[in-house]
N, C-alpha and C positions, 0 to 999 in steps of 0.2 A: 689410454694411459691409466685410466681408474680401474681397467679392468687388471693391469698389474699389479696393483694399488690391492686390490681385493685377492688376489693368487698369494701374493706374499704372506698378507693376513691369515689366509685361510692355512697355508704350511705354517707359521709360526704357531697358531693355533694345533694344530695337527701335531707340533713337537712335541708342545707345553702341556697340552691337555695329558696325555697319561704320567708323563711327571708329574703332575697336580693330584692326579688320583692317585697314582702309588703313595701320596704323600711326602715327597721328597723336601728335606730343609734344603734346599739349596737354594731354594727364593725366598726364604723367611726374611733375609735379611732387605731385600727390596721391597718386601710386605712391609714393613713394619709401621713406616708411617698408616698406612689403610689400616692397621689392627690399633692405632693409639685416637685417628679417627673414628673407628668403633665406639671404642670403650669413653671416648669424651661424651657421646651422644649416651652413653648406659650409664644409668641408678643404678648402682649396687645396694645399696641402704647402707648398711655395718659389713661394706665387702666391698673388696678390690677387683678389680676391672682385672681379666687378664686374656690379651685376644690371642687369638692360632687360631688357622685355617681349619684345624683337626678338630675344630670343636662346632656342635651345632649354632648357628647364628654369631658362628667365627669367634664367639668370646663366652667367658664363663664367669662367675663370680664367686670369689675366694672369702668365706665368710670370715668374721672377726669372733673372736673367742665372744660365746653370750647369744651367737646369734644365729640362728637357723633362715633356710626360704619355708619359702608357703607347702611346699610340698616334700615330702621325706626324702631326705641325701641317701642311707644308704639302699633304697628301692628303685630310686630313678637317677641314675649314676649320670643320661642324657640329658636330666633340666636343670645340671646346674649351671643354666643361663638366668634362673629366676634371680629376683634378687636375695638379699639379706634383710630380712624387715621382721621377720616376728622373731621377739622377745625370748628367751631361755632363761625363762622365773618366773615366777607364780602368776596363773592368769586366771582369776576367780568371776566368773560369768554368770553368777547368784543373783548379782544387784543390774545385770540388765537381762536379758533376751539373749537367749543361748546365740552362741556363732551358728551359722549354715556350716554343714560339712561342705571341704574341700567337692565340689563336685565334680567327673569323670564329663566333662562338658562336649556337647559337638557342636561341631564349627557350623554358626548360622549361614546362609546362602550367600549374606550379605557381607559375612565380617572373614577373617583368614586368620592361619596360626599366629601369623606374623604381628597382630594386634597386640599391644602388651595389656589390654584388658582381660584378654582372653585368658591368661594365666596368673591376673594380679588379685590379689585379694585384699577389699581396701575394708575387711571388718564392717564397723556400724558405719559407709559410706557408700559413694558409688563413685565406680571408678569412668575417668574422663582420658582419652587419647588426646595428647597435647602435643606430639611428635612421633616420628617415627619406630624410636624405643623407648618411649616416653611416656610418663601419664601423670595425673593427679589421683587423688583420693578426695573427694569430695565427701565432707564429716555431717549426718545427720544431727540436728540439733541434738545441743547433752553432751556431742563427743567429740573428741580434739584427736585429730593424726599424733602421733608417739614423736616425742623430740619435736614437735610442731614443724614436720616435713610431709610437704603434702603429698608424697608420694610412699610414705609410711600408713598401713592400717589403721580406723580410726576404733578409739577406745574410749570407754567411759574410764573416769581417773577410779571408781569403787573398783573396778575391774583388776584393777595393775598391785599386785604384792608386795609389799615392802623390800623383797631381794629383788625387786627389779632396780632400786635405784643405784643399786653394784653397776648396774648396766650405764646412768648416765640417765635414765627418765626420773621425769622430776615424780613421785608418789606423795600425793595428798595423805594426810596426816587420814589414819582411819579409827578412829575414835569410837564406839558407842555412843548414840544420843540419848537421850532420858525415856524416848518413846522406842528404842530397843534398836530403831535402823543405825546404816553407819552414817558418819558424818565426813 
């Protein structure tokens, strides 16, 4: 009886699979729940969730006016699964320790693409796997995650430009001191 059980399977499968690859809507709509599951489990930062099968890791992220991902939209048209976290306004890195370039990273023996450290950039932090498309940004003393969301890059407040508060981050008043640094 289970080896029926298992024949059926295997022709359903056998149907469904090249429908699937050709890409066909015509399961979108019995998808949909599995694609709002997706997108519950994913950070966008300043970006909407939007899942299809047609997209790598089934969903993509729809950024908000202001806001870019960690790596250039129009170069890599396939990672926009990253999220929306860094800022589109002035980001002056005088008053700490240059940022690390984005680096061209290989996948250690032990970790997979699938890790959302592997492509998060948490600035003056280190990023922590808390779920499956999940993570934190754990902030080096001195520096606070942006919108104090810890899954936002962490920044010193000299850092952040006064048109970034268009965006909704709060910017410290930057003042000159009498000994010439900012305040």
């Amino acid at each position: 009886m289970a080896s029926y059980k298992i024949l059926a399977f295997a022709a359903l499968l056998l149907v469904l699979l090249p429908i699937a690859a050709k890409g066909s809507d015509d399961f979108s709509p019995a998808l949909a729940p599995f694609y709002e599951r997706v997108c519950e489990e994913v950070e966008c930062g300043k970006g909407t969730c939007k899942g299809d099968i047609s997209y790598p890791f089934s969903y993509i992220c729809e950024c908000d006016p202001g806001w870019k991902r960690t790596r250039d939209d129009d170069n890599h048209d396939d990672l926009k699964f990253l999220p929306c976290v860094i800022p589109n306004c002035t980001l002056d890195y005088s008053c700490q320790p240059a940022p690390p370039p984005v680096p061209e990273k290989e996948v250690p023996h032990n970790s997979s693409f699938f890790d959302p450290c592997y492509w998060t950039y948490c600035g003056e932090g280190t990023c922590n796997k808390t779920a499956t498309y999940k993570h934190v940004c754990e902030c080096n003393p001195g520096y606070s995650n942006l919108l104090n969301k810890t899954y936002f890059p962490c920044y010193s407040q000299c850092t952040l430009g006064s048109d970034c508060s268009r965006l909704g981050i709060t910017v410290a008043d930057q003042q000159s001191t009498p000994d010439g640094g900012k305040g």
